[in-house]
C-alpha positions in Angstrom: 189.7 71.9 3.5 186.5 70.3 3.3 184.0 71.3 6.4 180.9 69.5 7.8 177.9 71.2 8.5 174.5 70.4 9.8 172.2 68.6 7.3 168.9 70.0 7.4 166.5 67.6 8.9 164.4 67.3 6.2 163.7 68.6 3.0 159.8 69.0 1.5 158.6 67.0 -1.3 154.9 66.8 -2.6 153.2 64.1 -4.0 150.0 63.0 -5.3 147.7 60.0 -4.0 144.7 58.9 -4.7 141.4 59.5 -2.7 141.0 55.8 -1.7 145.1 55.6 -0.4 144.9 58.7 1.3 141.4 57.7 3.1 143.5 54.4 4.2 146.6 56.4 5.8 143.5 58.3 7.2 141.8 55.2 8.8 145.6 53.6 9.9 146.1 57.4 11.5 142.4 57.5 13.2 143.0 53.9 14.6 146.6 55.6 16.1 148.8 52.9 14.1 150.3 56.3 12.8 150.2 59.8 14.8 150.0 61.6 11.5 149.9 61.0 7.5 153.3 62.6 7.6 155.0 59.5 10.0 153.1 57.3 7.5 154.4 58.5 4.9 157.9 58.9 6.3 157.6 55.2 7.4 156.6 53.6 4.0 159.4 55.5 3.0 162.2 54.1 5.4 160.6 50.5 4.8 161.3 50.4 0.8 164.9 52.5 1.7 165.9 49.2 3.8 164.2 46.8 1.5 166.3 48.0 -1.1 170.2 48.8 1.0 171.7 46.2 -1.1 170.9 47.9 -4.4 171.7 51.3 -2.9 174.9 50.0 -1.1 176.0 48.3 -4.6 175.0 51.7 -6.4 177.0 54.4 -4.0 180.3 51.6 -4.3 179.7 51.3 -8.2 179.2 55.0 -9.0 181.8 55.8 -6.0 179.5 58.7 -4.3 180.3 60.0 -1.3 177.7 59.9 1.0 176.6 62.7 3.3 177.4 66.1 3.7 180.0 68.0 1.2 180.6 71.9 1.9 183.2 74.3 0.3 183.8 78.0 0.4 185.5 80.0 -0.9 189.5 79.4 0.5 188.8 76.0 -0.1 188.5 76.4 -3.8 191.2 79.2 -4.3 193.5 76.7 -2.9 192.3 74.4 -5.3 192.8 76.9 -7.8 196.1 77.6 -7.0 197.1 74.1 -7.5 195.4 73.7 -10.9 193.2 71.0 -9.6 189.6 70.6 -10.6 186.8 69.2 -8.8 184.8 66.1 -9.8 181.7 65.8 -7.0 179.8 62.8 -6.8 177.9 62.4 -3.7 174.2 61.1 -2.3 173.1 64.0 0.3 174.0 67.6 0.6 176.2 69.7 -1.5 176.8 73.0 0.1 179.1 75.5 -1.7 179.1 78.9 0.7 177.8 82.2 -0.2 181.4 83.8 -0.9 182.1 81.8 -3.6 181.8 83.5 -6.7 180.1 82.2 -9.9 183.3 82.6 -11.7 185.2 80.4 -9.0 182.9 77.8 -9.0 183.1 77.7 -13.0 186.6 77.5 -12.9 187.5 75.3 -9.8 184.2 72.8 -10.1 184.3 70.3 -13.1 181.5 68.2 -13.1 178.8 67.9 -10.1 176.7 64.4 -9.8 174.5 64.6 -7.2 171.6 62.7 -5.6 169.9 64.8 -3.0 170.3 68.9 -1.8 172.6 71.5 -2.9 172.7 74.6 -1.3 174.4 77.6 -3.2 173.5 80.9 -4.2 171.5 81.0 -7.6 174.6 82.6 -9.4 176.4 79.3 -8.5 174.1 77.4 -9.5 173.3 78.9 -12.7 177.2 78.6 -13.6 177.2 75.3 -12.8 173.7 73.9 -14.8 176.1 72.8 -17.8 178.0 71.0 -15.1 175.2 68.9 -13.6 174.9 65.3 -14.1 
């Protein structure tokens, strides 16, 4: 059985700007446009998202993703086992396979993984998986 579980709220990313952009998010943030560079930057972000949904929306139906949260332990992929089926993920947001699955499990139950965003699994997992990864 596949569970939900909360999506973290956000996940950190770095980047690199130049002195002259950065001094304009600066200025825009000084002028209270923005309360921050960090709701800038989150709202240049969610402007380019919705400027391209048609390209994304086209690209999760052509590549079939699933889109949101996906989170297995360990029952959930001994019954999987059990049956002989194999596991093919594709999805755009959060893979979460729980800390009692075993490296071995997940080698055996978890075919391929494609995914566009977080996964959350102990390193063992994920190490077993690497060769898996698209």
């Amino acid at each position: 059985m596949v569970r939900s579980i909360k999506m973290p709220d956000t996940e950190k990313i770095t980047i690199n700007i130049s002195a002259v952009d950065l001094g304009k998010i600066d200025l825009l943030v000084q002028e209270g446009l923005y309360s921050n560079r960090t709701d800038f930057i989150r709202t240049a972000i969610r402007s380019q998202l919705e400027k391209h949904n048609l390209e994304i929306q086209q690209s999760v139906a052509r590549h079939s993703y699933i889109v949101g949260v996906l989170s297995y332990d360990r029952s959930d992929l001994e019954k999987r086992k059990g049956r002989g089926e194999k596991l093919k993920i594709t999805i755009l947001g959060l893979l979460h396979l729980h800390d009692d699955i075993s490296a071995d499990l997940a080698a055996e139950v978890i075919e391929s993984v494609k995914l566009l965003g977080i996964f959350i699994a102990s390193d063992e997992v994920k190490a077993a998986l690497t060769d898996r990864m698209k």
